[in-house]
N, C-alpha and C positions, 0 to 999 in steps of 0.2 A: 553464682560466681560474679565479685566483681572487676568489674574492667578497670584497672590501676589507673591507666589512663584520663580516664573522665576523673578521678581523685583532682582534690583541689592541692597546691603546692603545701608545705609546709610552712612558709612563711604568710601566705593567704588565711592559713587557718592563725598562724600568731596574730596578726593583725585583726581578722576578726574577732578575736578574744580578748583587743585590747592589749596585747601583748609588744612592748616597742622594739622594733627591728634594733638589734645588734649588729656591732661588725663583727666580720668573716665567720657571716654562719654560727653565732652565738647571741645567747640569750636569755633573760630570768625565765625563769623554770614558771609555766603554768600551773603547773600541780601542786607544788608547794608554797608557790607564790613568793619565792626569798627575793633579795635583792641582789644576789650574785651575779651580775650579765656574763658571766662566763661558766655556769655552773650547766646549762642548756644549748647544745648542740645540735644543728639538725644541716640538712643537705635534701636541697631541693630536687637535684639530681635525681638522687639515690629515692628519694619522698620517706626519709626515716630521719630520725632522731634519739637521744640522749640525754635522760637529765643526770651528770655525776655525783647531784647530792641523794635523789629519790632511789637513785640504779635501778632504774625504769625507763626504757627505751621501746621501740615500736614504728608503726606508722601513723597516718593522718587520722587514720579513724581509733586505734587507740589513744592517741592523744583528746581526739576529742571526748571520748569514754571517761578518763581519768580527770580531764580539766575540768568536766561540767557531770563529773559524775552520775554519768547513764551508764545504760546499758548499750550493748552492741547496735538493735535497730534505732533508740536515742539520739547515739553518733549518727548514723547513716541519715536520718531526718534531718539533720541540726547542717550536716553537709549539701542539705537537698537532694538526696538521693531518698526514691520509696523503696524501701525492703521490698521486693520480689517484684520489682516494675523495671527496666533496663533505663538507665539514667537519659533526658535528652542532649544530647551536646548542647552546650552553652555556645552561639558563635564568637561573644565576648570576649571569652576562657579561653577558646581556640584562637582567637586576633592575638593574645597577650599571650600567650605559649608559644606560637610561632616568632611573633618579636623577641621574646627571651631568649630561644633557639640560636635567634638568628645574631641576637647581640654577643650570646655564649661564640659565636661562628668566629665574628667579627672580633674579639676581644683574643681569641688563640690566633688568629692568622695576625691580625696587627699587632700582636704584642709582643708575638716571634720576631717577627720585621724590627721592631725597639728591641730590642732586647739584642739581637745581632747587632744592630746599626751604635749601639751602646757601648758592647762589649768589646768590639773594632776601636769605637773611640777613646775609651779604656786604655787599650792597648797602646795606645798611639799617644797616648798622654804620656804614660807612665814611660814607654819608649824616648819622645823627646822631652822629657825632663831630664832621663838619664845623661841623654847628648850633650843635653846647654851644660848637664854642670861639670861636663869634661870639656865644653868650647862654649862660653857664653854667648861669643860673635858668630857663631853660627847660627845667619840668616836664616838658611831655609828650614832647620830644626823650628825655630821663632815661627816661623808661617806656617809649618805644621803646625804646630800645638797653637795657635790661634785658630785654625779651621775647625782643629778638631774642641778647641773651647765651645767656638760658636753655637749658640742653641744645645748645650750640653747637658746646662742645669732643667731647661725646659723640656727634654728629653724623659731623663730622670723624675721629672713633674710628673708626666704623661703617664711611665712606670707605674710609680705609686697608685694612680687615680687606677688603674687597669687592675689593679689587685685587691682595691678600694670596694666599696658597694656597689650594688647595682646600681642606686642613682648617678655614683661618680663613675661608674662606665657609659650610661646612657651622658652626664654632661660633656664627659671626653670625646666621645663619637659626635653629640651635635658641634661641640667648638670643632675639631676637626673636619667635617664636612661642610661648615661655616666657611671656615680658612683655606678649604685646598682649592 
């Protein structure tokens, strides 16, 4: 039996094979080597994948199976796992799985926080615009929607980057813990 766990990510193994990270979890197809970047799907998550042109899907070690065309203990070597030996934890593996974890953590609890803090400003826009264009001279409509302009677009920046790639979630969080 293997331990899923000790498996290597699925973007670990694209990159091992040469294969160049897509965004949102898309990618050319290993297996048939096209140049679709969106014909190849996978989710680290989950550790599975999809190619929609081949309609072959799996996990990390069938992919390794298919890409370099071995057989089943083939993959498991090529992974560094020995067929009938229990794998040793990598602590490397486990340092960079806990970071992703922990970035995964960081990226739902602050992106909720944006995304409220947003969707209020939103509100509040579209609110006093309605105001000014029934009272133009109304000051304090004007200081709302300047407050709520304030840092709005850079907001929205932030948004984007959070849904963005791992790299642009790791840049976001260092400029962030830079700045606060």
């Amino acid at each position: 039996m293997i331990d899923r766990s000790s498996l290597p990510l699925v973007s670990e193994v694209l990159d091992r094979l040469g294969i160049p990270p897509g965004r949102h979890n898309r990618s050319i197809c290993p297996i048939h080597q096209g140049d679709n970047r969106s014909a190849f799907k996978f989710s680290d998550e989950s550790g599975s994948w999809f190619c929609f042109r081949c309609g072959v899907g799996g996990d990390v070690i069938r992919l390794v199976e298919l890409a370099l065309d071995t057989d089943f203990r083939g993959a498991l070597r090529w992974l560094g796992i020995e067929p009938g030996k229990p794998p040793v934890p990598d602590p490397e593996m486990i340092r960079l799985r806990q970071m992703r974890d922990g970035l995964k953590r960081w990226v739902r609890t602050a992106g909720r926080a944006m995304r409220e803090r947003f969707y209020r400003e939103e509100m509040t826009i579209t609110a006093m615009r309605k105001r000014l264009e029934q009272n133009p001279e109304d000051l304090a409509a004007w200081d709302a929607l300047a407050e709520a302009l304030h840092g709005h677009a850079a907001l929205e920046h932030k948004l984007d980057a959070m849904i963005g790639s791992e790299a642009d979630q790791i840049e976001l969080f260092m400029f962030m813990e830079k700045t606060r």
